[in-house]
N, C-alpha and C positions, 0 to 999 in steps of 0.2 A: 585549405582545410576542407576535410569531405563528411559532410552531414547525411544521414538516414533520417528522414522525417516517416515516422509511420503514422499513418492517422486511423482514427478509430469513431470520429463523431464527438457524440458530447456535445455542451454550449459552444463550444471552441470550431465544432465544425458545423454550426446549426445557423441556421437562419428564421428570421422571427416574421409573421404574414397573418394577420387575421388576430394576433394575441395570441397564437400558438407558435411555438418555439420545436422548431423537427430538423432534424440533419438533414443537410443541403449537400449535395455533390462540387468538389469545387471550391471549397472552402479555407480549406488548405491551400491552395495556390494564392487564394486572398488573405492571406497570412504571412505568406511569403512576400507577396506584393508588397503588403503595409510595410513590413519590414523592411525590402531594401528601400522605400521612400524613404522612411525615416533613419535609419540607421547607415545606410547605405554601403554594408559590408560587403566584400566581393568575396561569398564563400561559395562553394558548391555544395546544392542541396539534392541528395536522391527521396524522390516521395514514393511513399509504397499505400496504398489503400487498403490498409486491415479490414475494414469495416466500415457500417455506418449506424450508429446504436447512440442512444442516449446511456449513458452509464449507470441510471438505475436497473439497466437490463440487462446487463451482464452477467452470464450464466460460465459453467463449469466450460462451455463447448467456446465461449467468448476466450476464455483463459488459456485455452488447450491452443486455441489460432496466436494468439499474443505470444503466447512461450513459445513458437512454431517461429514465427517472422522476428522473435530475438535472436533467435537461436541462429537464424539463418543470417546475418548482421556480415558481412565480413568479416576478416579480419584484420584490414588495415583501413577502415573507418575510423575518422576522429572521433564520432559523437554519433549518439542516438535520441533522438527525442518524439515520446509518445506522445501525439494529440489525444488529452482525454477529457472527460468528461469531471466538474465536482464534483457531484456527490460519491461515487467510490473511488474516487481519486487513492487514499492513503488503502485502501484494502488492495488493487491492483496493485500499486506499488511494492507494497510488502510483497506480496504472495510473486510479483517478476524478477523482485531482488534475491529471494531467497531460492527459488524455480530455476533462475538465470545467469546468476549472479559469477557460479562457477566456467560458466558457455561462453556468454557475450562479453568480452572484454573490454570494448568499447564502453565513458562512462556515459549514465540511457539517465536520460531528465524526463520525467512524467509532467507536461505541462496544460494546464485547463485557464477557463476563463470563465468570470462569475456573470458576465453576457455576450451576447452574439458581439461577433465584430465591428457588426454594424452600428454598435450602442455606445456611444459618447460615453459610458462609466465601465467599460470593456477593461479588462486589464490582463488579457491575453495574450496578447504583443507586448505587452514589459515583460510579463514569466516566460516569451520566448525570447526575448534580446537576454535576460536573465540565464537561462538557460546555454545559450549561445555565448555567453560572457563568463560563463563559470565551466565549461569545455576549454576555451581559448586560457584561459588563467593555469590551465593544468589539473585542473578539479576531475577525481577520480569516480568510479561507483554510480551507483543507482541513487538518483537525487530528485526531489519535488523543492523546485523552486515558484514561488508564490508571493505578489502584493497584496500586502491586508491594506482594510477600511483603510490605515490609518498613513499607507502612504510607504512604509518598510517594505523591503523587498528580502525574504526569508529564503534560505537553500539548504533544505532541510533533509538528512537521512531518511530512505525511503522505508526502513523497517522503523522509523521514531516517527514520523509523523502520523498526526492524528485526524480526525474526522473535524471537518467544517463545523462551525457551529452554525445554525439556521439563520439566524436574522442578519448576520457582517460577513458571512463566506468565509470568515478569517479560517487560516491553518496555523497550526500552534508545532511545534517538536516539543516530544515528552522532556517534563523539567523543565520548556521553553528553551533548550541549547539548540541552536540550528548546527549543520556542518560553515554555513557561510551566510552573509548581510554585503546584498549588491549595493554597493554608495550609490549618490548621486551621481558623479563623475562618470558611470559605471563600469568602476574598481570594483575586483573583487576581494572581500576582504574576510579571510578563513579567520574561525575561531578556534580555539585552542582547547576547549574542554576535555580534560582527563579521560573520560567515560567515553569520546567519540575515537573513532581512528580517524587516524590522521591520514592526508594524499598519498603516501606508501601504501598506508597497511588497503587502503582503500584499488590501489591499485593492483595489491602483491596476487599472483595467480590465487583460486580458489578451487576446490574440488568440486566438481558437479555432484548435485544431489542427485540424479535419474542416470543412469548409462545409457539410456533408451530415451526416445520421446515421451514425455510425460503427460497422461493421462488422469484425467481426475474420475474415474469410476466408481468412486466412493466416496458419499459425501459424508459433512462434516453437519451436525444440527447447531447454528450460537444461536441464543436463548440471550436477549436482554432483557435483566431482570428491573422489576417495578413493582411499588408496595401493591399487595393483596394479589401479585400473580397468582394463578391458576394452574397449575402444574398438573392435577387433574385432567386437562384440558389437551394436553401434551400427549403424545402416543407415537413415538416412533417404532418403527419397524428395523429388526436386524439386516433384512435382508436389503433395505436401501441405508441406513442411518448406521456409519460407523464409531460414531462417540457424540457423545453430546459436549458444547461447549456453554457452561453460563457466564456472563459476562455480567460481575458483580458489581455491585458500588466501590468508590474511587480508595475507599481504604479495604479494599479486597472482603467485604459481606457479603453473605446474602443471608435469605431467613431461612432459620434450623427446622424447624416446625417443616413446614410448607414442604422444604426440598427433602426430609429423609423421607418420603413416602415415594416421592418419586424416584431419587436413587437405588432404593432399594428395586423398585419396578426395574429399573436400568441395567441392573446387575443381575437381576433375574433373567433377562435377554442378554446376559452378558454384551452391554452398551456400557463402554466407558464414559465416566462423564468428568468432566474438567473445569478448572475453575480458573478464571484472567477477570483483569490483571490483579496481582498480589502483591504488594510491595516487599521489596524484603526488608523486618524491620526487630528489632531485637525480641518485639512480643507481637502474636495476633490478637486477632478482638478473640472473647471467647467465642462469638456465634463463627467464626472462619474455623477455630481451634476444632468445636464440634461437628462440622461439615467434614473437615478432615478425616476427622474419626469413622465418619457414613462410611470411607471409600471415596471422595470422591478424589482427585489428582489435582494438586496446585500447579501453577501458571505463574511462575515468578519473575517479578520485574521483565514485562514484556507488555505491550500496549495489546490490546483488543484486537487489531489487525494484525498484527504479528503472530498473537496465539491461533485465530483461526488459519490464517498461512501456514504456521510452520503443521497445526493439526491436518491440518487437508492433503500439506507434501507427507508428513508421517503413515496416516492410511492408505495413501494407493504408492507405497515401495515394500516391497518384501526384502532386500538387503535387511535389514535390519530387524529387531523387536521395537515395538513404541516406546520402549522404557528408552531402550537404548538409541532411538533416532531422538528424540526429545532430546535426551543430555546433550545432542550436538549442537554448536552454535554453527545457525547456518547464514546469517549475514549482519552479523551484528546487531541482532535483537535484544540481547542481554542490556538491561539498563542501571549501572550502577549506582 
């Protein structure tokens, strides 16, 4: 079996000296190390150096290299797995599954660790033996496998998975359905939820979103909202800011007051503005009902990272109108 190891940085490739925690050159082969001591698998690994970034830094020009080195993947590689970084772990994901997804046929596991290698509470090497054990099982698609606090080792669709939470690192799959739960043994053992695809559909060819190299030249503004925002305060520009994205509270709100003065601004620079996640649900709240009415565009049943993903591929392709890229489902974002 023949592995791509692409590395990027992040805690996973950082080393920690003085109480400061900075990517170290090198890291990756001490990953590989730990690995075959412990596991002692004889597989062949090819390592490619994306980068070397802590993942809060990840910009449009980060993303544009990423889709570049998937895209370039063979195509008789067993598996891919991106060394990255927590904190935008579930945003890269999304945005390489949906970017990629149609390209790299190989299935690509996004894997991090909540410390350096070096650190006895490290859980980087189980999301990579995880990662490694859910290729070998037949596991298809673009996957983030991950142990939380409490010991579970989660393999989670890379358009469903969500952001860290701050104090246990833990990652969650929207609804809590992962695609897969690594046993103890480590078996791996798929789950069956209706709403996910299964290792076929996972595997079945995809249509590329871009015919060309993809480019992010047009950004996308998400706006997380919080009581007594400022919107005021907000001021984007047509000529860099191709839609605004707000990112509402968990039952799809936000405040009516507040944002019609700003959407109307929006709309007057002809800036579309959009609203995630939105549950789909038999009624909205009234304050979503009246937001709707402003103009603004729902974001239905899709996580946070997935609406700004699938927004950011929508503005920089011209095949299509937004209305009509949006209706497409581009890697199983739709969450029923």
């Amino acid at each position: 079996m023949h592995i791509f190891v692409l590395s990027t940085g992040g805690t996973i490739g950082s080393h920690e000296a003085d109480g400061v925690i900075s990517p170290e050159y090198g890291q990756e082969m001490t990953l590989l190390r730990m690995y075959r001591e412990v596991y002692g698998h004889a597989l062949r690994f090819t390592v490619r150096r994306v980068c070397e970034i802590l993942s809060e830094n990840a910009d449009d020009a980060f993303y544009e290299t990423l889709f570049a080195a998937l895209c370039g993947i063979p195509k008789d590689a067993d598996g891919v797995i991106v060394l990255h970084g927590t904190d935008t772990l579930s945003y890269t994901a999304a945005l390489c599954a949906m970017a990629c997804g149609g390209v790299c046929t190989a299935p690509v596991g996004f894997v991090s660790s909540a410390y350096v290698l070096s650190d006895a509470r490290q859980n980087g090497l189980c999301n990579f033996h995880a990662a490694v054990r859910y290729i070998e099982a037949g596991g298809a698609g673009f996957f983030v496998p991950y142990r939380n606090a409490d010991g579970t080792v989660q393999i989670h669709l890379a358009t469903r998975v969500m952001e860290a939470d701050a104090f246990l690192a833990d990652f969650h799959s929207a609804k809590n359905r992962p695609l897969a739960v690594l046993q103890t043994d480590g078996t791996v053992e798929f789950t069956s939820f209706s709403d996910l695809p299964n290792r076929q559909r996972l595997a079945d060819a995809r249509p590329a979103v871009h015919c060309t190299a993809i480019r992010l030249q047009k950004s996308v503004l998400p706006l997380k909202l919080y009581p007594n925002f400022d919107f005021s305060a907000v001021c984007p520009q047509k000529d860099t800011c191709a839609a605004v994205l707000l990112i509402g509270y968990h039952s799809g709100t936000a405040p009516v007051q507040t944002l019609t003065a700003f959407v109307r601004r929006m709309h007057s620079q002809k800036i579309p503005v959009y609203l995630a996640p939105i549950p789909r649900t038999a009624a909205l709240y009234g304050s979503t009902h009246a937001l709707l009415e402003t103009g603004i565009r729902p974001m239905f049943s899709v996580t946070a990272e997935s609406a700004l993903a699938k927004l950011k591929l929508c503005y920089n392709q011209t095949a299509y109108t937004p209305e009509e890229f949006l209706q497409k489902e581009l890697y199983f974002e739709e969450i029923i």
